[in-house]
N, C-alpha and C positions, 0 to 999 in steps of 0.2 A: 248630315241628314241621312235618313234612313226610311225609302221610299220604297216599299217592295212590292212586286207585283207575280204573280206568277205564271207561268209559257207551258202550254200542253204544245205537243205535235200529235197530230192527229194525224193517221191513214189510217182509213176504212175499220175505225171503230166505232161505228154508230149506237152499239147496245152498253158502252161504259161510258163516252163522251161524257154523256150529260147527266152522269148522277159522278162525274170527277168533276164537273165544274161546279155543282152544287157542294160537294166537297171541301171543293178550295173555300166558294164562298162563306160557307160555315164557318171558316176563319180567319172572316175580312178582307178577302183580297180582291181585288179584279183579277180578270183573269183575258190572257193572249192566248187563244187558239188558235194554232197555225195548222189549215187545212193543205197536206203535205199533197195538192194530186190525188185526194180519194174518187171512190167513184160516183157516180151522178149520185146513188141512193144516200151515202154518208153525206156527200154534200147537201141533201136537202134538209137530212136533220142538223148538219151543222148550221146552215141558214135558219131551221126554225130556233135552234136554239139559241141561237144569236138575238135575233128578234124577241123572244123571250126574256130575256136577259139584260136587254137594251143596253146603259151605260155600263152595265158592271162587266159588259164582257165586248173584248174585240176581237174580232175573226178576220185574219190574214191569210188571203188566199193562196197559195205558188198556181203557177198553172200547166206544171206537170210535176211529179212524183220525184223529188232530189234527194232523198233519203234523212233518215234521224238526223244526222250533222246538219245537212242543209236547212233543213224546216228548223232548227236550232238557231242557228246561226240569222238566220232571215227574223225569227222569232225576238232575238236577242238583240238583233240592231233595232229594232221596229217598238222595242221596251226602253231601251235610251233614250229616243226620238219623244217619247211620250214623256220624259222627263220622270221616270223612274230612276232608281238609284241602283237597286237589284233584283234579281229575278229568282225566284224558285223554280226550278225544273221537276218536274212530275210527267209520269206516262198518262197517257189516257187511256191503257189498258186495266187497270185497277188494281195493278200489282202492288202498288205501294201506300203505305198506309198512311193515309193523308190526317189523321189523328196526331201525330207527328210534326204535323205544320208547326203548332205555335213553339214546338222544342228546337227546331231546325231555324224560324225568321231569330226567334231571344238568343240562339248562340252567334249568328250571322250583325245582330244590331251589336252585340257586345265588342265583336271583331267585326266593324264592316269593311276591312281592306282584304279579310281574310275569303276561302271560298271553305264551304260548310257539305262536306259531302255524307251520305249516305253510306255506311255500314250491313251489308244485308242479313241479316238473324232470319233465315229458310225453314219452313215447314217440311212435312213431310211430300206436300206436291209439287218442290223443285225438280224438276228432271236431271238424272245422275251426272249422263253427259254433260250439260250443260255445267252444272256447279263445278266440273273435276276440270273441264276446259277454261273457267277462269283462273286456276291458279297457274296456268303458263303467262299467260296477262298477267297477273300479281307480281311474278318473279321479273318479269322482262322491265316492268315500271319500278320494279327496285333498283334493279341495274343500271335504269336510263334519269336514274335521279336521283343514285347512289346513296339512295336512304331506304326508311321503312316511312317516312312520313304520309304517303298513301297508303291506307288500308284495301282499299276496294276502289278503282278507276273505273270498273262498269256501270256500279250503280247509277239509273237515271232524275234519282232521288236528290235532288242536291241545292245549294245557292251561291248563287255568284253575283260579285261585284260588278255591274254593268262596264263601268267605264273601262279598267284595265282588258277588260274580257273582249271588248267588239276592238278597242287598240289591236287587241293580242291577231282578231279578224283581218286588219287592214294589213299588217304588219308580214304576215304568213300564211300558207296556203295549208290547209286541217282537211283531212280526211271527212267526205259528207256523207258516210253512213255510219254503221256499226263501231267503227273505229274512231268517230268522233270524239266519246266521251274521256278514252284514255288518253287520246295523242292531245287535247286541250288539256286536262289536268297537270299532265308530264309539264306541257308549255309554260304552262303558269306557275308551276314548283320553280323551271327553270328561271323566270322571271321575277323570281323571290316570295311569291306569294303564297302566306300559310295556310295548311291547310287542317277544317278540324274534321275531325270524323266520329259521326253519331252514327249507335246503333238503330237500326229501323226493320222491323219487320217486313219480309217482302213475301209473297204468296204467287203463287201459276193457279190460277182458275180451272178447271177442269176443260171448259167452252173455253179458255180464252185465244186470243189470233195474237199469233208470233208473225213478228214478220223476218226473222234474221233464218237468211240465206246458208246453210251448213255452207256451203264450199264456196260463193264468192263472197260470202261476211269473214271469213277463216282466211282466206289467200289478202283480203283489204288489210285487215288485223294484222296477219304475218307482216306484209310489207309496212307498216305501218309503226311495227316494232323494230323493224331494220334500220327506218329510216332514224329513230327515236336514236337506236346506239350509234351510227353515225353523227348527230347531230352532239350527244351526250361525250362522244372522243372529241368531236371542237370544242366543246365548255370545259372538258374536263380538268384544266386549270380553276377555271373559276369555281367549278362544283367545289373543289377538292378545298376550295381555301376558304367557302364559305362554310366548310366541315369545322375545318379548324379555327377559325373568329368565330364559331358559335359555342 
């Protein structure tokens, strides 16, 4: 069965919210708003927009600010619960081109054990640092998974298999902000599961609100790939041999 739903995290984006969840809906899905702790203002538009919405959207509230990983993670348990299968992840900043939905649910229904990530194809309003600071990320998730089979670990563009995914929750303790997206992927390569990767347009708005921290998103990240190679030297038998049976 192949039951998709899709999960924004939401902090204090009140002016993209709700033309991402009309987005999603355009192509059939419900949609899991997880209001991560924003402030009173986004949460009021989150409340209307939920009410607007009625059944086709759920609004899960935290009741203080746990960052991208955690509003993921709380998002992603709360989409198994409802008897989903998998979940789409998308920002509610409007980086990512939700046009792209139906190519990203068809490759994920094809492989539903597999997780379906996001490729980013950047315009010209990427910020230089930013893009030049993922390829230390790129190279570190090569290393800690002894492959090239991730292309891109940041992107928050992606779909995952519910069940393995909220296991992989119980199981291990994942970085709840910035560092979520990679050290989960890393987790789930290590746990055998394949990964495809589609290209998708991603855009920086001019207005748009960043919320990643230069120096404590970069020090989470650092430690975070530390822990990765660490973890990557104790499997390193099993990496190494499921190199060679493949």
């Amino acid at each position: 069965m192949h039951k998709p739903v899709a999960v924004i995290p939401c902090y204090n984006h009140p002016k993209t919210i709700g033309s991402m969840v009309d987005a999603v809906h355009a192509h059939g899905l419900e949609v899991v708003v997880v209001d991560d702790g924003s402030d009173a203002a986004c949460a009021k538009v989150l409340d209307e927009l939920a009410a607007a919405q009625g059944a086709g959207m759920v609004l899960l509230r935290l009741t203080h600010n746990q960052g991208k990983g955690g509003a993921m993670m709380a998002g992603l348990r709360h989409a198994l619960s409802l008897g989903y299968t998998h979940a789409l992840q998308i920002d509610a900043d409007g980086q990512h081109e939700a046009a792209d939905i139906p190519k990203f649910l068809a490759a994920s229904a094809v492989q539903p054990d597999a997780v379906v990530c996001g490729v980013p194809v950047y315009d010209d309003s990427v910020p230089k640092a930013r893009l030049y600071g993922r390829y230390a990320t790129h190279v570190w998730v090569w290393i800690n998974t002894l492959s090239l089979d991730i292309t891109d670990s940041m992107c928050g563009f992606r779909v995952y298999p519910l069940e393995p995914v909220v296991k992989l929750f119980n199981q291990a303790r994942l970085g709840r902000r910035m560092d979520f997206d990679s050290e989960l992927l890393v987790r789930l390569h290590w746990r055998g599961l394949r990964i495809v990767n589609l290209p998708t347009r991603v855009r920086y708005p001019a207005d748009g609100i960043s919320h990643f921290q230069l120096v404590r998103d970069n020090v989470l990240i650092s430690g975070m790939h530390a822990r990765m190679l660490a973890g990557m030297l104790l499997r390193l038998p099993l990496l190494l041999w499921r190199k060679v049976a493949s």
